[in-house]
HTML snippet that shows the backbone in 3Dmol.js (N, CA, C, O; Angstrom):
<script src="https://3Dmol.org/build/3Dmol-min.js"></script>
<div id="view" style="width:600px;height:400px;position:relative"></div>
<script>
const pdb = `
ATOM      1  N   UNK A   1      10.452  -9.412  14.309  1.00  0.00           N
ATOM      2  CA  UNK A   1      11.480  -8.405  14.207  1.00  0.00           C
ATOM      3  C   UNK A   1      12.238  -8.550  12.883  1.00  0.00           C
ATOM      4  O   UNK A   1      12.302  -7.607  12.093  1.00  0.00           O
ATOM      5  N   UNK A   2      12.817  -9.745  12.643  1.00  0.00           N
ATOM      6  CA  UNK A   2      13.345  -9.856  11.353  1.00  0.00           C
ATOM      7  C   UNK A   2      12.114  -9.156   9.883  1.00  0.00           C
ATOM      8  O   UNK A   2      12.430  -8.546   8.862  1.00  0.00           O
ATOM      9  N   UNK A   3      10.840  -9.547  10.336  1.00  0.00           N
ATOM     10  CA  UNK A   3      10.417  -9.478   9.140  1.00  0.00           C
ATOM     11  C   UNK A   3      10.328  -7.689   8.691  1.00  0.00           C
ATOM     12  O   UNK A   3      10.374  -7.126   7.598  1.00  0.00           O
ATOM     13  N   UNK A   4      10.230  -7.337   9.658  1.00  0.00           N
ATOM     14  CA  UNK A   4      10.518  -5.611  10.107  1.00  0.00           C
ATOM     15  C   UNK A   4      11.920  -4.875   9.652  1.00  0.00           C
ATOM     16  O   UNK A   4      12.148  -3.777   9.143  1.00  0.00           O
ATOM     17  N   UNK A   5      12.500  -5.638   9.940  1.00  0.00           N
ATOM     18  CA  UNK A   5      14.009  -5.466   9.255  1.00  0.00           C
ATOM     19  C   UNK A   5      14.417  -5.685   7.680  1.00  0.00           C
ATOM     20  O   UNK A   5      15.090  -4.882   7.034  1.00  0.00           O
ATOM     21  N   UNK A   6      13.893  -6.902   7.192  1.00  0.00           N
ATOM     22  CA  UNK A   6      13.320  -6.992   5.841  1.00  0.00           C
ATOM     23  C   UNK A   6      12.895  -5.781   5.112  1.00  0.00           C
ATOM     24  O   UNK A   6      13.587  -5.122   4.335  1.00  0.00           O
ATOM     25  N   UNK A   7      11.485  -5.537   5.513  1.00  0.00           N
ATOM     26  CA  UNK A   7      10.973  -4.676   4.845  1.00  0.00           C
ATOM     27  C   UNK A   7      11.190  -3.441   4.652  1.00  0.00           C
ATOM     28  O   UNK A   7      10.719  -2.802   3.711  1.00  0.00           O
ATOM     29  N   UNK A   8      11.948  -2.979   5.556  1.00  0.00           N
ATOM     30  CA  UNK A   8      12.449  -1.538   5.994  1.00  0.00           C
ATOM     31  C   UNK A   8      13.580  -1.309   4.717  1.00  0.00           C
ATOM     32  O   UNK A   8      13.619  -0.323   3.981  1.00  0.00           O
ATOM     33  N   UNK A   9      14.802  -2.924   4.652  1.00  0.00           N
ATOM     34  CA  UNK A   9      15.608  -2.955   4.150  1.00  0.00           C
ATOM     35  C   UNK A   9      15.522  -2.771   2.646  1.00  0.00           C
ATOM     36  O   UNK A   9      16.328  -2.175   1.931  1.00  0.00           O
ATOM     37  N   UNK A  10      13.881  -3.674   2.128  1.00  0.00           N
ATOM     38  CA  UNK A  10      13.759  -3.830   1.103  1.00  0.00           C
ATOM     39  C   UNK A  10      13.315  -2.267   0.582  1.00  0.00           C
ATOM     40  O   UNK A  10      13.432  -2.029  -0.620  1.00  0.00           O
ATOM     41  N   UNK A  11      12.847  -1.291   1.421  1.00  0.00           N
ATOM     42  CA  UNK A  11      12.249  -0.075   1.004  1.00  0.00           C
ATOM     43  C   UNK A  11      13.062   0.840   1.063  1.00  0.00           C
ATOM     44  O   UNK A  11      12.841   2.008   0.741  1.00  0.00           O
ATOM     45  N   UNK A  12      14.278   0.302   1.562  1.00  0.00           N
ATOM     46  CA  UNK A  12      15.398   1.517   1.675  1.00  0.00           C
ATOM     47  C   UNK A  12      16.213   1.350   0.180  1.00  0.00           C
ATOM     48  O   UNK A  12      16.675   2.327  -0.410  1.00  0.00           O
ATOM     49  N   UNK A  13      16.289   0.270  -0.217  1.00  0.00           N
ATOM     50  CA  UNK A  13      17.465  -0.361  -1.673  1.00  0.00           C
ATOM     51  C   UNK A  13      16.061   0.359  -2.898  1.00  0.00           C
ATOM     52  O   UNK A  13      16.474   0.917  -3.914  1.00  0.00           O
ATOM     53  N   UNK A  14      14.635   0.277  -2.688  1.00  0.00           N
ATOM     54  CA  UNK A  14      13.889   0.394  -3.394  1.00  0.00           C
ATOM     55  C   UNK A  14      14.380   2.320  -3.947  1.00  0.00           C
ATOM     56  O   UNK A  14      14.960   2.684  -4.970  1.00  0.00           O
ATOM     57  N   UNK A  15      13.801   3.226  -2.680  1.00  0.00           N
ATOM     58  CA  UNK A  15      14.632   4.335  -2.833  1.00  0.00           C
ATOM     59  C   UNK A  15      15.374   4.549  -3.584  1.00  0.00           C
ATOM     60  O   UNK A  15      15.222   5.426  -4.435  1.00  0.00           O
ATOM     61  N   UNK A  16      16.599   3.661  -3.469  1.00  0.00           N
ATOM     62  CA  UNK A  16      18.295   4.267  -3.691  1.00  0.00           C
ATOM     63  C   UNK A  16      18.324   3.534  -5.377  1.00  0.00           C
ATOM     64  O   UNK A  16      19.327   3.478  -6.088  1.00  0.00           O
ATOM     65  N   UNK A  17      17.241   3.134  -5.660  1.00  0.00           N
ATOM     66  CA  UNK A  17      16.993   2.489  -7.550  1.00  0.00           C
ATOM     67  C   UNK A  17      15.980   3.021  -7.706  1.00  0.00           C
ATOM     68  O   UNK A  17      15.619   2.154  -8.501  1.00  0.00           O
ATOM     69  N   UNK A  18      15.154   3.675  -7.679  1.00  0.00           N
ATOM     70  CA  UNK A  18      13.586   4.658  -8.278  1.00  0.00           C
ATOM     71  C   UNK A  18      13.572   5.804  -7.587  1.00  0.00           C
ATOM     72  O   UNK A  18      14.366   6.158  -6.715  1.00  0.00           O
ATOM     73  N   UNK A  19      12.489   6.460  -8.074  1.00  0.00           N
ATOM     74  CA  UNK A  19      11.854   7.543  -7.429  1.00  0.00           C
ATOM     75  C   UNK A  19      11.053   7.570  -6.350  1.00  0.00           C
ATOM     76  O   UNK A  19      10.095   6.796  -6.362  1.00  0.00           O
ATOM     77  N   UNK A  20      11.267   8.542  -5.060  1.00  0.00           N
ATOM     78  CA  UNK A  20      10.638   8.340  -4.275  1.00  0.00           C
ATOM     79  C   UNK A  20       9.416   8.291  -4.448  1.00  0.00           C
ATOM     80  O   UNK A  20       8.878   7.248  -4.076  1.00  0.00           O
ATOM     81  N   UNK A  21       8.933   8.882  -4.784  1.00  0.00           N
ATOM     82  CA  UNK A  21       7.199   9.165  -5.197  1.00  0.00           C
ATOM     83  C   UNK A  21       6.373   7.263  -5.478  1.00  0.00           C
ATOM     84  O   UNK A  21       5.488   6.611  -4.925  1.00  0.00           O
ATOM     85  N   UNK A  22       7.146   7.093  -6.419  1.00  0.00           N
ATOM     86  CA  UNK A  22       7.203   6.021  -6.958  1.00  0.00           C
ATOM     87  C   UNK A  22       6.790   4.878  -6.519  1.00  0.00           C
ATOM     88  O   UNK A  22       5.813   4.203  -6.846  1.00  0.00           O
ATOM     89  N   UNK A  23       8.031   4.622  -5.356  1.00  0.00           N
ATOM     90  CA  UNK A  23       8.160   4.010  -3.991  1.00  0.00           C
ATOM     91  C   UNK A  23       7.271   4.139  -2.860  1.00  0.00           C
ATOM     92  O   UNK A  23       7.372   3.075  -2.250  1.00  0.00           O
ATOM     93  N   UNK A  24       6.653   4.709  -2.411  1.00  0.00           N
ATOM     94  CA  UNK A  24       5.543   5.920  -1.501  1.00  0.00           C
ATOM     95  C   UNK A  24       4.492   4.903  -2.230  1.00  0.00           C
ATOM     96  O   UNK A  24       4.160   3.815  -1.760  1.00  0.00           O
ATOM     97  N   UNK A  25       4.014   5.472  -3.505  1.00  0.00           N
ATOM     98  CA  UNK A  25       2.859   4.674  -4.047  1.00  0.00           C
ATOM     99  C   UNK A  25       2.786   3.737  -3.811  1.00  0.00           C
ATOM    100  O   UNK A  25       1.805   3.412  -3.141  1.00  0.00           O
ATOM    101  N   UNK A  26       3.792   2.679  -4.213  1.00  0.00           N
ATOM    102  CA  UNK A  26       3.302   1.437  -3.919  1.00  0.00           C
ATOM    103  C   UNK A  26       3.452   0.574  -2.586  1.00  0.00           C
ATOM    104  O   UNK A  26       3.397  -0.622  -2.302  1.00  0.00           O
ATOM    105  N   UNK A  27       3.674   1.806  -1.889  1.00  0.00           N
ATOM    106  CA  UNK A  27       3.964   1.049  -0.425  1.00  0.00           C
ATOM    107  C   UNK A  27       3.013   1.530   0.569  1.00  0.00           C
ATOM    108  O   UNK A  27       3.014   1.243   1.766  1.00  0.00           O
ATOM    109  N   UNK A  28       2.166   2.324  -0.080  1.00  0.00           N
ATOM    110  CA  UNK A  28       0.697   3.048  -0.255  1.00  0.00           C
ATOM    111  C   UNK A  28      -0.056   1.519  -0.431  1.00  0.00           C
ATOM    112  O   UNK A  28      -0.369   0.950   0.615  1.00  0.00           O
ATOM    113  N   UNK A  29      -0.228   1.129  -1.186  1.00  0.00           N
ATOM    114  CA  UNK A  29      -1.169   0.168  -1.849  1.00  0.00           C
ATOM    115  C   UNK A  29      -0.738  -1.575  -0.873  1.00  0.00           C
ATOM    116  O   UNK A  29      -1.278  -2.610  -1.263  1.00  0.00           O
ATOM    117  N   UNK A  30       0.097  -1.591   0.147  1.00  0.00           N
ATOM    118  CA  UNK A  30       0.012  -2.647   0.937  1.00  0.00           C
ATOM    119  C   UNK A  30      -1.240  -2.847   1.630  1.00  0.00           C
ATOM    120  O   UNK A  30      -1.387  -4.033   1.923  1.00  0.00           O
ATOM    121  N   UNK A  31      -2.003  -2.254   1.922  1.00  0.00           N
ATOM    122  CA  UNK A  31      -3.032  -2.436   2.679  1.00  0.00           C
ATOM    123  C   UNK A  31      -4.024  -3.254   1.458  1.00  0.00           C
ATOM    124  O   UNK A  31      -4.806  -4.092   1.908  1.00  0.00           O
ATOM    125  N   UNK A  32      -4.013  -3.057   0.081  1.00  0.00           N
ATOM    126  CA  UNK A  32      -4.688  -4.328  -0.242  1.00  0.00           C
ATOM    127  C   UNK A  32      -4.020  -5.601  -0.819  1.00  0.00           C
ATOM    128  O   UNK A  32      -4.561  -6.353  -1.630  1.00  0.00           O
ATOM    129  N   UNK A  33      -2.656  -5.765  -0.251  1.00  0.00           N
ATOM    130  CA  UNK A  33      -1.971  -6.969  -0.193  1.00  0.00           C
ATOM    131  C   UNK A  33      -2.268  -7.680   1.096  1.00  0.00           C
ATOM    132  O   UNK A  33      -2.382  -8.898   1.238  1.00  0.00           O
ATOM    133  N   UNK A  34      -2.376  -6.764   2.001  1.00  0.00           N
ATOM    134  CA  UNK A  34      -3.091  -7.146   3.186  1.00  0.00           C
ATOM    135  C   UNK A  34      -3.754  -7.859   3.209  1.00  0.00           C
ATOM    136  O   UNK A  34      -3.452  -9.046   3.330  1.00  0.00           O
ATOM    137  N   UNK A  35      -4.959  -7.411   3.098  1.00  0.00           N
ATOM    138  CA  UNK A  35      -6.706  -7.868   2.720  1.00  0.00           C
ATOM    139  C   UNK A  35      -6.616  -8.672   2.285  1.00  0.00           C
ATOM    140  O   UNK A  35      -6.730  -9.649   3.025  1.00  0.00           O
ATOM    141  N   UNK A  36      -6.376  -8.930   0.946  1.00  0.00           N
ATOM    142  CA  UNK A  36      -5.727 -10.340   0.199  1.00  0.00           C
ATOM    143  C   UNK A  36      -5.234 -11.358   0.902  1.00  0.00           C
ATOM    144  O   UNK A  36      -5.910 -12.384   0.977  1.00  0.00           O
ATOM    145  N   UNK A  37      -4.001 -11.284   1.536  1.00  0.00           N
ATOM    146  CA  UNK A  37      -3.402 -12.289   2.261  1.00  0.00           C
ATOM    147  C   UNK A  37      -3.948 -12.798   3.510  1.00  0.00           C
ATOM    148  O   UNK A  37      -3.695 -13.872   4.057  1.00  0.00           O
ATOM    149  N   UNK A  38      -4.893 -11.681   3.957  1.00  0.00           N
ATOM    150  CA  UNK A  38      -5.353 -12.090   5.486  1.00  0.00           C
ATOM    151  C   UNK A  38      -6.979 -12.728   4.914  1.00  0.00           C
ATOM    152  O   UNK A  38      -7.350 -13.693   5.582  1.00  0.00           O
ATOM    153  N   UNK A  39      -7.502 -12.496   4.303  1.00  0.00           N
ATOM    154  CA  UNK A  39      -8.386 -13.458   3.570  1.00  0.00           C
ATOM    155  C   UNK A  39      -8.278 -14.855   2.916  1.00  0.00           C
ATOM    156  O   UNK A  39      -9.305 -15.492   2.679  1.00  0.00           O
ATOM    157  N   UNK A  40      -7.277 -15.253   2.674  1.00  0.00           N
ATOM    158  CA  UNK A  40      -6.780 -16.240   2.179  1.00  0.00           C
ATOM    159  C   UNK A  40      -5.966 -16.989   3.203  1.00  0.00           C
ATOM    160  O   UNK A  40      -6.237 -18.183   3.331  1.00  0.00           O
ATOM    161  N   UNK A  41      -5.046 -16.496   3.927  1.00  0.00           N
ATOM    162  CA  UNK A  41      -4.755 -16.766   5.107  1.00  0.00           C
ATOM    163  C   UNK A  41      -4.545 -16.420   6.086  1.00  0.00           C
ATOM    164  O   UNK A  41      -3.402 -16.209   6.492  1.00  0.00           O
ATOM    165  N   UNK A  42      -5.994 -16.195   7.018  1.00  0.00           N
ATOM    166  CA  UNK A  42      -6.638 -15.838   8.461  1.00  0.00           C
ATOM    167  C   UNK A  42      -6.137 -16.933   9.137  1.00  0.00           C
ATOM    168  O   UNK A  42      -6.052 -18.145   8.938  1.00  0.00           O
ATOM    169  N   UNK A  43      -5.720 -15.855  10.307  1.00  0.00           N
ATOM    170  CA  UNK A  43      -4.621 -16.576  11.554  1.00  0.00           C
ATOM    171  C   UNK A  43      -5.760 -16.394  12.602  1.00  0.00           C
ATOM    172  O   UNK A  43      -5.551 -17.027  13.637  1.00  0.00           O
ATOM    173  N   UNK A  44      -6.878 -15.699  12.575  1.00  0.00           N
ATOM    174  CA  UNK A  44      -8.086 -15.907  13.935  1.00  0.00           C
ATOM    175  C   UNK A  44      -9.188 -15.158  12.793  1.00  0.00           C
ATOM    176  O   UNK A  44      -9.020 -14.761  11.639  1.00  0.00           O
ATOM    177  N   UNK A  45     -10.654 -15.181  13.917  1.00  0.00           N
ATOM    178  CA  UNK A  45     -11.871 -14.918  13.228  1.00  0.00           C
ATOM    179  C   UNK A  45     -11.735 -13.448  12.919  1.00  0.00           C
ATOM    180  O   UNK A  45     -12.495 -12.869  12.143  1.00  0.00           O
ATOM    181  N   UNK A  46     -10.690 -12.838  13.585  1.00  0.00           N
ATOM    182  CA  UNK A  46     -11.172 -10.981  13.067  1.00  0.00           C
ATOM    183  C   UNK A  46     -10.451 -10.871  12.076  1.00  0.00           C
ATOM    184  O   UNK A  46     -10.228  -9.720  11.699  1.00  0.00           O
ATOM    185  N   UNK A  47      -9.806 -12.070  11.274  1.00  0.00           N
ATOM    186  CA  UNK A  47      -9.098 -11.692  10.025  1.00  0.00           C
ATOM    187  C   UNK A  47      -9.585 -12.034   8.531  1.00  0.00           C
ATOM    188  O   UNK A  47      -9.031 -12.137   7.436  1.00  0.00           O
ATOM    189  N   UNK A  48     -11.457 -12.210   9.239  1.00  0.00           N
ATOM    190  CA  UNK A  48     -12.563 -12.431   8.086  1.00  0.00           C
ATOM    191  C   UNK A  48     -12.196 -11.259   6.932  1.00  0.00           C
ATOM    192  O   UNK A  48     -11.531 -10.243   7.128  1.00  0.00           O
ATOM    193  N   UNK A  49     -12.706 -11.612   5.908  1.00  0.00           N
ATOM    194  CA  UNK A  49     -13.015 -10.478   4.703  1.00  0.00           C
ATOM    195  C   UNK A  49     -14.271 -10.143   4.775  1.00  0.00           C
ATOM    196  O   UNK A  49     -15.120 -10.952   4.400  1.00  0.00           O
ATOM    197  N   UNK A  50     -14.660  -8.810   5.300  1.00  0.00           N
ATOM    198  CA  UNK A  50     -15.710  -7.907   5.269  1.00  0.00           C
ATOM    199  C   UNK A  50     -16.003  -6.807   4.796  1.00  0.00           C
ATOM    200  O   UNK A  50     -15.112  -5.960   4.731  1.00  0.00           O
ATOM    201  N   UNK A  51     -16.934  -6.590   4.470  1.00  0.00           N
ATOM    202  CA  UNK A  51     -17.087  -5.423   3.082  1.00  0.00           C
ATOM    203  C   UNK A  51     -16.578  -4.157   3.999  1.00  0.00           C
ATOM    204  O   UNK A  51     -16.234  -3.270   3.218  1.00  0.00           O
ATOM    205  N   UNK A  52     -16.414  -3.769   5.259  1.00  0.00           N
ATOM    206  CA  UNK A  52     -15.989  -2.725   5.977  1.00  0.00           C
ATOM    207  C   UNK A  52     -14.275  -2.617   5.373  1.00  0.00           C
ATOM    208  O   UNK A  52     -13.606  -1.785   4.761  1.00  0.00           O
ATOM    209  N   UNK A  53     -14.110  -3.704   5.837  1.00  0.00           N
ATOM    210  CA  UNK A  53     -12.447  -3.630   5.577  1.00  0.00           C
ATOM    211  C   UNK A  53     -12.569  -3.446   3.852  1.00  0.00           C
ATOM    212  O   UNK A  53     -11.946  -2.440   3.515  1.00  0.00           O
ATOM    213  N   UNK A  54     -13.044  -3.972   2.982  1.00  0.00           N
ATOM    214  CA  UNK A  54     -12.968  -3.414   1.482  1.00  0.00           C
ATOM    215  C   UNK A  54     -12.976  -2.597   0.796  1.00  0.00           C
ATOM    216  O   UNK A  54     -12.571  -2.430  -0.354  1.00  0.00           O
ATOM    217  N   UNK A  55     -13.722  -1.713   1.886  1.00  0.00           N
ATOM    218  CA  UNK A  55     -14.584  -0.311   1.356  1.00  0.00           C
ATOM    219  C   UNK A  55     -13.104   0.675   2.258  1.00  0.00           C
ATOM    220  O   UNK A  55     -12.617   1.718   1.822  1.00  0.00           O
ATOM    221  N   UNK A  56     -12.779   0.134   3.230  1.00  0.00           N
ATOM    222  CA  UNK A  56     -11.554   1.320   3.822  1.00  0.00           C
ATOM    223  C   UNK A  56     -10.092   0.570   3.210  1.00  0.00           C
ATOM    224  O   UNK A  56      -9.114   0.776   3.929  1.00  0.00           O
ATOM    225  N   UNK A  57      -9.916  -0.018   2.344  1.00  0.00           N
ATOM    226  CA  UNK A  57      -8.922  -0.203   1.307  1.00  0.00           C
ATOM    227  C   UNK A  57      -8.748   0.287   0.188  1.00  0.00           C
ATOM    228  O   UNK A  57      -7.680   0.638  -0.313  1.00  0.00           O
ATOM    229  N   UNK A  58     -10.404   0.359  -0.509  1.00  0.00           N
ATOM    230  CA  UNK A  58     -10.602   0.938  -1.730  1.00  0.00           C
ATOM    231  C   UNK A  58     -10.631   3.119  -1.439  1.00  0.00           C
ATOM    232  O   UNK A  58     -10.238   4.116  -2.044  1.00  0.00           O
ATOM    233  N   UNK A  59     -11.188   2.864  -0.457  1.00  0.00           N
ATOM    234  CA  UNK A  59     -11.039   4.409   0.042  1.00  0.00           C
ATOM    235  C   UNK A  59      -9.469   4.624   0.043  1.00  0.00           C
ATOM    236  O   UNK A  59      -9.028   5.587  -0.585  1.00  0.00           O
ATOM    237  N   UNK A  60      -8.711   3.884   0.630  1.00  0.00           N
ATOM    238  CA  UNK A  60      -7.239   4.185   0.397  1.00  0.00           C
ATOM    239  C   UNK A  60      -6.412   4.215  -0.700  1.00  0.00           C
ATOM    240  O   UNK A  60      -5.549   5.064  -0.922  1.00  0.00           O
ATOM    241  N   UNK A  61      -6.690   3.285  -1.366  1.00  0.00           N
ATOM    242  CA  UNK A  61      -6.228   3.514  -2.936  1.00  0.00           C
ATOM    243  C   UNK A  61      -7.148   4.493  -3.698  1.00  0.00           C
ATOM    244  O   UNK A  61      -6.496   5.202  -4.464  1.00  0.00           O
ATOM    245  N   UNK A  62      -8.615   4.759  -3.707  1.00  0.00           N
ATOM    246  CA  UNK A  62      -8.836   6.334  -3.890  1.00  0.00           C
ATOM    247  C   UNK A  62      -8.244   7.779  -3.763  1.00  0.00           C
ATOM    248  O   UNK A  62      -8.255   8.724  -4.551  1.00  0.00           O
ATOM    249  N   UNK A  63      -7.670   7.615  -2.370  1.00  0.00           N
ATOM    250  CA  UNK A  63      -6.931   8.831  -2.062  1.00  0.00           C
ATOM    251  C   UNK A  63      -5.219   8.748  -2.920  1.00  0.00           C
ATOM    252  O   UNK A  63      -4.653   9.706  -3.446  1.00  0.00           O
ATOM    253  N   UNK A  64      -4.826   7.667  -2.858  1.00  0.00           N
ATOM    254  CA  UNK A  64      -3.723   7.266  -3.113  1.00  0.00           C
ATOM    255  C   UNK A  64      -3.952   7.955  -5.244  1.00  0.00           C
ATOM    256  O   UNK A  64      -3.262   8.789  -5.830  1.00  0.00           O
ATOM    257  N   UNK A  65      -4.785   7.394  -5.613  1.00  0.00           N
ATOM    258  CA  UNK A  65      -4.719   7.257  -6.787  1.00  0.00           C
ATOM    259  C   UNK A  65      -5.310   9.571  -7.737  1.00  0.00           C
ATOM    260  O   UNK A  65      -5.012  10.231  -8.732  1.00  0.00           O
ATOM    261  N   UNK A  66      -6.337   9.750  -6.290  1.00  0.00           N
ATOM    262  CA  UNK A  66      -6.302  11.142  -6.884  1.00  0.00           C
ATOM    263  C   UNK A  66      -5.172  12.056  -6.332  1.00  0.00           C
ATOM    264  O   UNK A  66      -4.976  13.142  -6.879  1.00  0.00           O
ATOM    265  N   UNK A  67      -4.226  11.556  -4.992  1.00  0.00           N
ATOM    266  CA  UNK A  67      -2.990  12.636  -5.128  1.00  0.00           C
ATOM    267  C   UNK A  67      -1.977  12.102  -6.524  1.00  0.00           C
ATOM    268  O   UNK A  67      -1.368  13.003  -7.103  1.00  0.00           O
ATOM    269  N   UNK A  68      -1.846  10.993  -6.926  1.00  0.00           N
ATOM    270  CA  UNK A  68      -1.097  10.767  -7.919  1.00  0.00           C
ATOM    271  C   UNK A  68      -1.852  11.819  -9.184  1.00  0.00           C
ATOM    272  O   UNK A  68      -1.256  12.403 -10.090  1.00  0.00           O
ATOM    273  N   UNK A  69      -3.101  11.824  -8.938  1.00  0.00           N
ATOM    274  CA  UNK A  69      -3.599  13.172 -10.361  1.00  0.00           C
ATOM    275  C   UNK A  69      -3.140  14.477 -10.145  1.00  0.00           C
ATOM    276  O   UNK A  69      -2.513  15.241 -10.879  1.00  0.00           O
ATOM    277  N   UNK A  70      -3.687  14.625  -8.682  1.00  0.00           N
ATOM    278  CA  UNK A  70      -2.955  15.859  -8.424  1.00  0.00           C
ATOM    279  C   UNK A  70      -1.951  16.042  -8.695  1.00  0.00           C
ATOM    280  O   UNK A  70      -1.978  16.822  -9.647  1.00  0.00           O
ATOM    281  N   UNK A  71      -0.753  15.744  -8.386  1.00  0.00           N
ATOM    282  CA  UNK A  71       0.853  15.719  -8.934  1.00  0.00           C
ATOM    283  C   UNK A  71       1.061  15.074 -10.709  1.00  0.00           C
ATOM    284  O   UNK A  71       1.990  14.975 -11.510  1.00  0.00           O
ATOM    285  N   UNK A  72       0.404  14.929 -10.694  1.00  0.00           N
ATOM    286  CA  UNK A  72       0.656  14.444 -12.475  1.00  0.00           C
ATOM    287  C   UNK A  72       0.516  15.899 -13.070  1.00  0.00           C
ATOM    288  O   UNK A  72       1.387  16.586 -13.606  1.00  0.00           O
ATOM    289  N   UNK A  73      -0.863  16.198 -12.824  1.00  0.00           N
ATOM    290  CA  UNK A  73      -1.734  17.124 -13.770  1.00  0.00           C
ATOM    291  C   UNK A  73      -0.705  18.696 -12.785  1.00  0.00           C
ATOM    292  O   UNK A  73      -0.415  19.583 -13.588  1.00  0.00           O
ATOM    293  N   UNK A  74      -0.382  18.899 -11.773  1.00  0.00           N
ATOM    294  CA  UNK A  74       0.561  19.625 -11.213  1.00  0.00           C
ATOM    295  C   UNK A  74       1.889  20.249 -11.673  1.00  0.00           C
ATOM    296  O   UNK A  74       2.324  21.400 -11.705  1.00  0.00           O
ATOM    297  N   UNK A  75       2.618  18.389 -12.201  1.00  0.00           N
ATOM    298  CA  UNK A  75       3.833  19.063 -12.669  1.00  0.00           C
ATOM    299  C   UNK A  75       3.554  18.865 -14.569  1.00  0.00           C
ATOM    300  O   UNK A  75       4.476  18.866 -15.384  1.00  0.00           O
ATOM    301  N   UNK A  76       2.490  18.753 -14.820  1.00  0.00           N
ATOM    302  CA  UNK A  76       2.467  19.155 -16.681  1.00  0.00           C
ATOM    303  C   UNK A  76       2.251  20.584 -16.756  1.00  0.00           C
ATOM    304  O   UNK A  76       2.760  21.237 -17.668  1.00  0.00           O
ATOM    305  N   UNK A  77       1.327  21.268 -15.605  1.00  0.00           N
ATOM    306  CA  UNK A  77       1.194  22.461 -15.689  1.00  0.00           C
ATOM    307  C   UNK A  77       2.507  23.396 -15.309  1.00  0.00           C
ATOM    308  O   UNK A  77       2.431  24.623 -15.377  1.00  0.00           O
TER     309      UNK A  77
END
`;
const viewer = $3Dmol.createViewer("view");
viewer.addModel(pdb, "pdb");
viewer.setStyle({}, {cartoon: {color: "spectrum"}});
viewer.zoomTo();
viewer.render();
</script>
């Protein structure tokens, strides 16, 4: 619960000093801090690193990385 409270806290102060968008992105891109950390330190066997889980991280920062084009190339136009 605390650590829930943390993070919420830390993403609310993040907001109220940047841009939302900004913020969104990189809180977008936890899922391969995830991967990372649960590979390095797995708390049981389903917290192996497997190319399934790699490939639906990199798919997420894919999507993540062409709406950031979309809205780039969006607001130049």
């Amino acid at each position: 619960m605390f650590n829930w409270f943390v993070a919420n806290y830390t993403y609310q102060v993040a907001l109220s000093e940047t841009e939302a968008g900004m913020v969104n992105v990189l809180s977008s891109t936890s899922s391969l801090f995830t991967l990372i950390l649960a590979a390095i330190f797995p708390s049981n066997q389903a917290d192996k690193f497997t190319l399934s889980k790699l490939i639906a991280v990199f798919l997420s920062i894919i999507g993540i990385v062409s709406m950031m084009e979309f809205f780039l190339v969006k607001s130049i136009n």
